[in-house]
C-alpha positions in Angstrom: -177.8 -78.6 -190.1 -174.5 -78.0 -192.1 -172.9 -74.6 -191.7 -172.9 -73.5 -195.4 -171.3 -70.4 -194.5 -168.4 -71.1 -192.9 -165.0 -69.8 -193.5 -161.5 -71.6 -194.5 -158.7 -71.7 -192.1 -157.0 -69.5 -194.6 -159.0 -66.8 -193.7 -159.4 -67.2 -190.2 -155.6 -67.3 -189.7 -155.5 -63.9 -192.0 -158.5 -62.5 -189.8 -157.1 -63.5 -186.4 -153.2 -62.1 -187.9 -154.3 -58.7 -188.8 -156.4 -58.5 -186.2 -153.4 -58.6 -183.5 -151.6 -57.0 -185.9 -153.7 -53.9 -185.5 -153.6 -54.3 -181.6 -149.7 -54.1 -181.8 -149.7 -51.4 -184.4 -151.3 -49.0 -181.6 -147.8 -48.9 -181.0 -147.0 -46.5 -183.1 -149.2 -44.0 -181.3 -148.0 -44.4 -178.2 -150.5 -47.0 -177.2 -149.4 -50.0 -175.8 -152.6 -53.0 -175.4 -150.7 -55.8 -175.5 -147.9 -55.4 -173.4 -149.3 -57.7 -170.9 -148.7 -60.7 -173.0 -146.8 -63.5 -171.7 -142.7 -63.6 -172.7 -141.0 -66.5 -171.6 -137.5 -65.7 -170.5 -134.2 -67.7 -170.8 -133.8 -68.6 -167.1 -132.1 -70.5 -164.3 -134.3 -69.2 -161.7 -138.1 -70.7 -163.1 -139.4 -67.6 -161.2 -137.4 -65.2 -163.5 -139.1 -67.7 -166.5 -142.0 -65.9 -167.5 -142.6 -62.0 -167.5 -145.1 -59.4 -169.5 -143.9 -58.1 -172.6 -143.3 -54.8 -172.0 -142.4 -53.1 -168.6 -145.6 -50.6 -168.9 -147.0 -53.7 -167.3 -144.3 -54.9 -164.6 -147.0 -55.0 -161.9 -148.9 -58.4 -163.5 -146.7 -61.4 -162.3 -145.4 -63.4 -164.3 -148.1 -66.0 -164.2 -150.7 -63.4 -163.8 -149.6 -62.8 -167.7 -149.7 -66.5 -168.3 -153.5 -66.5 -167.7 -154.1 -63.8 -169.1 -152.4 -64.5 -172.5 -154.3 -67.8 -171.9 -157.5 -66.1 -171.8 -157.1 -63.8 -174.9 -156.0 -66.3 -177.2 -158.4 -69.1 -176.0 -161.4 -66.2 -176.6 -160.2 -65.3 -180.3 -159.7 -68.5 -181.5 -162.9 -70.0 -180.0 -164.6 -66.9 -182.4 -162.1 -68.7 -185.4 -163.2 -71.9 -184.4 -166.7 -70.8 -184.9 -166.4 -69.4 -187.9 -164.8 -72.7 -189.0 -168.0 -75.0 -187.8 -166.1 -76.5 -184.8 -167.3 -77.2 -181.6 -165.9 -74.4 -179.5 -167.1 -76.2 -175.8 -164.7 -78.7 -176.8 -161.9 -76.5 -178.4 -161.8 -74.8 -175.7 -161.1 -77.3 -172.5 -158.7 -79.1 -175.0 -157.0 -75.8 -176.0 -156.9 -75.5 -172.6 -154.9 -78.3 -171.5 -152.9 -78.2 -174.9 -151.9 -74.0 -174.0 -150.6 -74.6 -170.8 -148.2 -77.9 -171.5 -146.9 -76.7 -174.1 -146.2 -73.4 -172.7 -144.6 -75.4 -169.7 -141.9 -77.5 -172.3 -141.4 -74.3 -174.3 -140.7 -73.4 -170.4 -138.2 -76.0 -169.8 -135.9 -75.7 -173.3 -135.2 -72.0 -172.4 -133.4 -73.1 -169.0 -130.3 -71.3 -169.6 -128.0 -74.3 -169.5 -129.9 -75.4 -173.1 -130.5 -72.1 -174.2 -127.5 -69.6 -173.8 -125.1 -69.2 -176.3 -121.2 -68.8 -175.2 -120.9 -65.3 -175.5 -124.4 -65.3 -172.7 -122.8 -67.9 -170.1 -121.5 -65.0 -168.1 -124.6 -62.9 -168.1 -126.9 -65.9 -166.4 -123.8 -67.2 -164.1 -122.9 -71.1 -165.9 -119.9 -72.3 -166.9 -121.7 -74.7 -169.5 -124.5 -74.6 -172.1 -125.5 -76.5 -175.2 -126.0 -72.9 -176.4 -129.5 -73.7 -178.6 -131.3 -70.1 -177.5 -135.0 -70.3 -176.4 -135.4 -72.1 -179.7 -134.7 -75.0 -177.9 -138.4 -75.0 -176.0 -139.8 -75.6 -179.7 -137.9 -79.3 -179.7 -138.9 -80.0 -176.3 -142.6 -78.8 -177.1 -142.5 -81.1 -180.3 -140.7 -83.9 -178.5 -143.2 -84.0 -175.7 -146.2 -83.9 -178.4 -144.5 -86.5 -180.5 -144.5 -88.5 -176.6 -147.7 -87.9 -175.7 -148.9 -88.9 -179.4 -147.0 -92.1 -178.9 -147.2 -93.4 -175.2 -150.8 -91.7 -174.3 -153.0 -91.8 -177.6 -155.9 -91.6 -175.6 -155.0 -88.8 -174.2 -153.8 -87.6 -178.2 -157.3 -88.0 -178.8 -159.2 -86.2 -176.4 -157.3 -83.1 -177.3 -157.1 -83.5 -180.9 -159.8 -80.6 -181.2 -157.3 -78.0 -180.3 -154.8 -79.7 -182.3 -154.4 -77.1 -185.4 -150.9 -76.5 -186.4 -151.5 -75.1 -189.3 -153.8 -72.4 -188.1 -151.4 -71.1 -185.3 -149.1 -71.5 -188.0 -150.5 -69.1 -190.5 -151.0 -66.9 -188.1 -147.5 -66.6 -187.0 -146.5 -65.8 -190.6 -149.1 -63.0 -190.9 -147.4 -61.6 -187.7 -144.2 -62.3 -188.9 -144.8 -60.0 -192.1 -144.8 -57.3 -189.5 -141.7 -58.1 -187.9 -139.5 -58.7 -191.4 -140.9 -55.0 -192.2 -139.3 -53.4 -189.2 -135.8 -55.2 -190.0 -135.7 -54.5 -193.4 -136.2 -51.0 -192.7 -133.4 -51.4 -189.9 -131.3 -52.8 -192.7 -132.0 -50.2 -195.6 -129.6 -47.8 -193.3 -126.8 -50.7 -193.2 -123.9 -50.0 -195.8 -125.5 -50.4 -199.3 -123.5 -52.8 -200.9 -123.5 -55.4 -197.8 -127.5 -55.2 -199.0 -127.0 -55.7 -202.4 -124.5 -58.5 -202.4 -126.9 -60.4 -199.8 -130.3 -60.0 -201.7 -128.3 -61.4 -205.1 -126.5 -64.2 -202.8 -130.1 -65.3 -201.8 -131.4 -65.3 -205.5 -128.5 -67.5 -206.9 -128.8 -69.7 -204.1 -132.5 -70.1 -203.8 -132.8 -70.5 -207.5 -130.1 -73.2 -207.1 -131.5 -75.0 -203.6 -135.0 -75.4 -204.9 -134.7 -76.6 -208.2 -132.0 -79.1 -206.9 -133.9 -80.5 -204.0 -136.7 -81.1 -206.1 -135.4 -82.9 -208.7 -133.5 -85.0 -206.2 -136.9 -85.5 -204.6 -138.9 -86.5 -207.9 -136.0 -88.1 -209.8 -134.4 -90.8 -207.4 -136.8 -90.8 -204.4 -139.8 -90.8 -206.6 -141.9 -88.8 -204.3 -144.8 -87.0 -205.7 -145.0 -82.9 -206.0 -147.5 -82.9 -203.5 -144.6 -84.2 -201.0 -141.9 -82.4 -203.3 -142.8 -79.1 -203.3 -143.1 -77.8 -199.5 -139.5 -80.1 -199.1 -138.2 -78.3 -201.7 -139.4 -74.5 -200.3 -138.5 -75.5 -196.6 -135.0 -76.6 -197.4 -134.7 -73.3 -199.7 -136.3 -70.4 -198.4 -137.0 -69.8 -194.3 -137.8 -73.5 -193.1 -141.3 -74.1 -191.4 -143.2 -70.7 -193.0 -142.4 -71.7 -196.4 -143.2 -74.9 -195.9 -146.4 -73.9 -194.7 -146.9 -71.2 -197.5 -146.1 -73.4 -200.2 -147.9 -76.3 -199.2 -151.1 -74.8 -198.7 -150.4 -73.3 -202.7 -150.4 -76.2 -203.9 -153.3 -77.8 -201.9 -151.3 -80.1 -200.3 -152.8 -82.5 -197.3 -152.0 -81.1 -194.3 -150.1 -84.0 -192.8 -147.3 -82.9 -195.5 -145.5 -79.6 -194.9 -146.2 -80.8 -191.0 -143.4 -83.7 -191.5 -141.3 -81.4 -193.3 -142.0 -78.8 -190.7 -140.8 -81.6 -187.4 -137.4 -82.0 -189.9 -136.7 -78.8 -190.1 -136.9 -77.5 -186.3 -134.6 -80.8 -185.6 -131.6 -80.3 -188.4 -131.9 -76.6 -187.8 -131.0 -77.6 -183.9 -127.9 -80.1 -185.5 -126.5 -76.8 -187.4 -126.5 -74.5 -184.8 -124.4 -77.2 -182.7 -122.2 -77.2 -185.9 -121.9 -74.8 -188.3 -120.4 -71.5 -185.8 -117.7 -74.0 -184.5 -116.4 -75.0 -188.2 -116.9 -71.2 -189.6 -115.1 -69.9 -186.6 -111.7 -72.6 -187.1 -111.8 -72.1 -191.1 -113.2 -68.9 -191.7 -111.8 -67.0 -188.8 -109.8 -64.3 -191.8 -113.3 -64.5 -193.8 -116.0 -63.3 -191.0 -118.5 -61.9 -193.4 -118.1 -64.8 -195.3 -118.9 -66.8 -192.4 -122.4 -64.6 -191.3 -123.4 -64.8 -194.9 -123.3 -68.4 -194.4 -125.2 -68.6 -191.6 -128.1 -66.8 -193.2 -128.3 -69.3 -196.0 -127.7 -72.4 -194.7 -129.1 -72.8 -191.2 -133.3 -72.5 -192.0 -135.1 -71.0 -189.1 -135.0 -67.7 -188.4 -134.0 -67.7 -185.0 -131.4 -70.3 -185.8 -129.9 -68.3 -188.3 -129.6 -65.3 -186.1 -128.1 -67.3 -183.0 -125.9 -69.2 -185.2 -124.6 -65.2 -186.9 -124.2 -64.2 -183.1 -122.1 -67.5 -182.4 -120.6 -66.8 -184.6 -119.8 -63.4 -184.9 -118.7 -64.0 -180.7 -116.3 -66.3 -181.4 -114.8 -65.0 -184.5 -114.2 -61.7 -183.0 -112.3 -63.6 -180.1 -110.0 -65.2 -182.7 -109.0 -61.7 -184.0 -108.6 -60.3 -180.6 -105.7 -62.8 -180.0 -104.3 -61.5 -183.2 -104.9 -57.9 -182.1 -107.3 -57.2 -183.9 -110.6 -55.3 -182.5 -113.4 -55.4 -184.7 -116.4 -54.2 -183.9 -119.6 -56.3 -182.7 -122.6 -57.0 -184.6 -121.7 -56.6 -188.2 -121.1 -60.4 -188.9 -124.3 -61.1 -187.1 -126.2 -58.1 -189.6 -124.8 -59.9 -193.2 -126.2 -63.2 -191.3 -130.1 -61.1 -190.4 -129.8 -59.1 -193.4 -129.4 -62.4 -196.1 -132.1 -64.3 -193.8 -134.0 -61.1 -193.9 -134.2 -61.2 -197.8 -134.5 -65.3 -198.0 -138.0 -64.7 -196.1 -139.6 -61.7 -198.4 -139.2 -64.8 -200.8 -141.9 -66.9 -198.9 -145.1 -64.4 -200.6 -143.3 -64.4 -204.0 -142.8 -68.4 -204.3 -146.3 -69.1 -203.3 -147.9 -66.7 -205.7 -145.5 -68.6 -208.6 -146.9 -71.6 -207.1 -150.2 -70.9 -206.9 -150.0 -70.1 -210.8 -147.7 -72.9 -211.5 -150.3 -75.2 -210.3 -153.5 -73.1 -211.6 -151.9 -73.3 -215.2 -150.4 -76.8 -215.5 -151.1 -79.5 -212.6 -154.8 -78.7 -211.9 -156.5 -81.2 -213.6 -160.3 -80.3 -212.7 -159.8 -77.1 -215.6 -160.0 -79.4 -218.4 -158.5 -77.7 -222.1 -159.8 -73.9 -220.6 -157.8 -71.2 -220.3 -156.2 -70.3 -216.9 -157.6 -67.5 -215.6 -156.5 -65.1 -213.0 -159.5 -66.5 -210.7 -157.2 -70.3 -211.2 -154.1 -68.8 -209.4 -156.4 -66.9 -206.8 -158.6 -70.1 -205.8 -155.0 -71.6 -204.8 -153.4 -68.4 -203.4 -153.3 -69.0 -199.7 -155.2 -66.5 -198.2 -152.9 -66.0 -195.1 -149.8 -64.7 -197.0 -152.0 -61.8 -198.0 -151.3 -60.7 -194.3 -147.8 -61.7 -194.2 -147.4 -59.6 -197.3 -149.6 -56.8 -196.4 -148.0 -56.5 -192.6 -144.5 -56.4 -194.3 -145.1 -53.7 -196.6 -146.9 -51.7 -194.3 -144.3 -51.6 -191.7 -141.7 -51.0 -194.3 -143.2 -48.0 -195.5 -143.9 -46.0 -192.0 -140.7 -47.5 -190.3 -138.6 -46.3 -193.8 -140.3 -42.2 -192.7 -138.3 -41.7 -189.6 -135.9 -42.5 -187.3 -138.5 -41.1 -184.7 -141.6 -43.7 -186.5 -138.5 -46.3 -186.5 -138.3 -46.8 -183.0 -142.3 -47.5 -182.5 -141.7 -49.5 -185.0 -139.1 -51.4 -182.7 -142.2 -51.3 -179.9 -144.5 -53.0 -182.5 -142.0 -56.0 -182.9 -141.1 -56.1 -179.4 -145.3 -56.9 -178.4 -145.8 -58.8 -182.0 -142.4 -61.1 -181.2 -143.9 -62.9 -177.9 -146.9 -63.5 -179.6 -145.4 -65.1 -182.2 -143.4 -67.7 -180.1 -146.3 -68.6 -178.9 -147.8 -69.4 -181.7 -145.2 -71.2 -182.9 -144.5 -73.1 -179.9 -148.5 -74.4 -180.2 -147.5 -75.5 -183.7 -144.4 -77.4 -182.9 -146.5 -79.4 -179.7 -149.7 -80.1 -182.1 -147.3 -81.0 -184.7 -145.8 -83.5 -182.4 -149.6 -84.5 -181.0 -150.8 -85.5 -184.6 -146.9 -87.4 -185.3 -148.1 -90.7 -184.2 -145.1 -93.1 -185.9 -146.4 -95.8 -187.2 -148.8 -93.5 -189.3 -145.7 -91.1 -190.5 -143.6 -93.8 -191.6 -146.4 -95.3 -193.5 -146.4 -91.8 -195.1 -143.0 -92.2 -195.9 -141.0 -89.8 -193.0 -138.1 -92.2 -193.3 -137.3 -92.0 -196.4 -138.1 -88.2 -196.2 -135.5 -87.7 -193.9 -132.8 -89.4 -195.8 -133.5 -86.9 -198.6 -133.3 -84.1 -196.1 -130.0 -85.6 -195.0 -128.8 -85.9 -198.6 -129.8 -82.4 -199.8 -128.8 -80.5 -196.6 -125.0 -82.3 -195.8 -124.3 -83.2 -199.3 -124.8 -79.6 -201.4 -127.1 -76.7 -199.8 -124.3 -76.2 -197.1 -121.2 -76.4 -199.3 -123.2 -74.2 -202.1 -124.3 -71.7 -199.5 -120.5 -71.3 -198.5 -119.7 -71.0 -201.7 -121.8 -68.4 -202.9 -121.6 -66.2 -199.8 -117.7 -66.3 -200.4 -118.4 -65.2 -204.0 -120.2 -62.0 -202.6 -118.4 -61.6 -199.5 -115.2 -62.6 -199.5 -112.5 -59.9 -198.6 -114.8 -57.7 -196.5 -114.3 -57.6 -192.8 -115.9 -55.6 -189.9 -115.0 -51.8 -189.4 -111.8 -51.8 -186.4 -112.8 -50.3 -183.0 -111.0 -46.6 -182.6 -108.9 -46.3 -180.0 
């Protein structure tokens, strides 16, 4: 018999969210739950690879907190799996399998010699690195998905059950609310007009990158709005979360912001390789300009970051042979605090969406009026947590320095969890990618569009607008 009662993904990724949300926030009382969880380390010793979270638990082993975190999360998603009508007995030997290989290439792309950016050579004891940061272990977990899809289907297959990348997805973003709230209270104490020029850079230029990607999209490539619409938010706002967001708005099939999600992870990889290098040769006199940059044109968050502390590390190094001593960190803040604003974005542009869609694309309304029941039938449930986890960690981190700081110990549990999740995403993403089906959906041609928008104006435009806000303004010089 049919289960008539069953819940949408939507909600069980907002359930499951605020759920460890609330484990994390325990926090904040001086309750720490989940600092067993499993971090994975940047390493060239795989012994030193994985660790708990938090040093309240240093006596569980590394792969003591493996199992564990395998354990948790295998119990609350079988409940989510449940709830959806799935067959948890078979969710849960595939999930299995799919948790601990993807955990293991996650493993491998945060060796040190991939991961460590120039400024952290000396720190781990290596005279080279392609300097990608543990970001890296999300390609490799994609790439050996993609592999497996490929060369083992069979195997694809057997494990499709646990192969949901847009519910670990969604849940990342609900976590992910949580985290932006604790930054942007970070950032409210930054100087105030670093925080207004980057919150009106990020309007002109997401007003500008969507609108244009679009219409490139719709007018000369002739793809539908179904396949236009998560492009266009991906490229424009954070990458794989907006995607996600705006996708699910819209209804989109599920095989869509997933291809524009496996584009994104790669380019942002090619721009982190890039962009720091050219900033630091031309814009070496302009360093805010360059962080600015950074924020709006590389589109993952941790690729942003990385790409500020590039390069904020190398730009500094330029001015020291100049004489100049400026002090750390502030090209890397105009870099968080612009990416920072570009994310608050994501629960905004899917409400539009949602009543975009709800008022002029939905066809099964007939002549009625739109109602506000149209836009919340389409409203993806799941960025109620992202925006819900946000403001709430806003408003206690914004009380006190003292709340602040737990605030900080929130992040620090919620952050592990999150990679995690995403690195699940990245390898289903890659174990549903079988080729010949992708480029009969048209991945080829959705690259070259990528290629076209990304290269050929949101880069250039994203310089120019953060030289329009930021030009002239330079770090504060060390005393002394």
């Amino acid at each position: 018999m049919a289960n008539n009662n069953k819940l949408t993904e939507d909600s069980v990724a907002l359930f499951i969210g605020c759920f460890v949300f609330i484990l994390a926030a325990l926090n904040l009382w001086g309750v720490d739950v989940l600092g067993w969880v499993l971090k994975t380390n940047m390493w060239t010793s795989m012994s030193d690879a994985f660790s708990v979270t938090n040093k309240g638990y240093a006596g569980i082993s590394g792969i003591g907190s493996l199992l564990l975190t395998w354990a948790a999360m295998t119990a609350v998603l079988a409940v989510g799996i449940k709830s959806l009508g799935g067959n948890v007995g078979r969710f849960v030997v595939a999930f299995t399998i799919v948790f601990f290989i993807a955990e293991f290439f996650f493993m491998l792309g945060a060796n040190a010699h991939i991961a460590a950016t120039p400024n952290q050579q000396a720190k781990f004891g290596i005279s080279w690195s392609i300097g990608l940061t543990t970001e890296a272990g999300f390609i490799v977990a994609l790439i050996a998905g993609i592999l497996i899809s490929n060369v083992a289907p069979a195997l694809a297959d057997m494990l499709r059950d646990a192969c949901r990348p847009e519910l670990f997805v969604k849940i990342a973003i609900v976590v992910l609310g949580a985290e932006l709230g604790v930054k942007a209270a970070g950032a409210s104490g930054y100087a105030g007009h670093i925080i207004f020029r980057g919150l009106c850079a990020i309007v002109e230029a997401y007003l500008i990158y969507w609108a244009t990607v679009y219409y490139i999209a719709r007018k000369y490539f002739k793809f539908s709005r179904e396949w236009a619409v998560p492009m266009a938010s991906g490229i424009s706002i954070c990458g794989v979360s907006a995607a996600i967001a705006t996708g699910s708005a819209i209804r989109a099939r599920p095989v869509v912001p997933i291809m524009v999600s496996s584009l994104i992870v790669v380019f942002t990889c090619i721009e982190m390789l890039v962009l720091p290098f050219v900033a630091a040769f031309f814009l070496h006199n302009e360093p805010m300009v360059a962080g600015g940059w950074m924020g709006l044109a590389v589109k993952s968050d941790g690729g942003a970051i990385a790409s500020g502390a590039i390069t904020d590390a190398l730009i500094r190094a330029k001015a020291m042979e100049a004489g100049i001593i400026w002090e750390s960190g502030w090209i890397t803040m105009v870099t968080t605090t612009v990416k920072i604003f570009i994310d608050i974005f994501i629960g905004v542009w899917a409400f539009v969406l949602a009543w975009v869609w709800a008022a002029k694309f939905d066809k099964t309304r007939g002549e009625r009026t739109m109602t506000f029941g149209d836009v919340w039938a389409r409203f993806p449930r799941f960025v109620l947590g992202y925006v819900g986890t946000f403001v709430i960690m806003l408003l206690i981190c914004l009380q006190s320095k003292e709340l602040a700081a737990m605030g900080k110990n929130v992040i620090s549990t919620l952050g592990p969890l999150r990679t995690i999740f995403f690195t699940l995403t990245f390898f289903t993403i890659g174990m549903v990618s079988n080729f010949r089906k992708l480029m009969e959906e048209g991945i080829g041609k959705l690259a070259i569009v990528y290629i076209i928008c990304l290269f050929g104006f949101i880069i250039w435009i994203g310089l120019f607008i953060s030289w329009a806000f930021f030009h002239g303004m330079t770090p504060p010089v060390m005393a002394g």
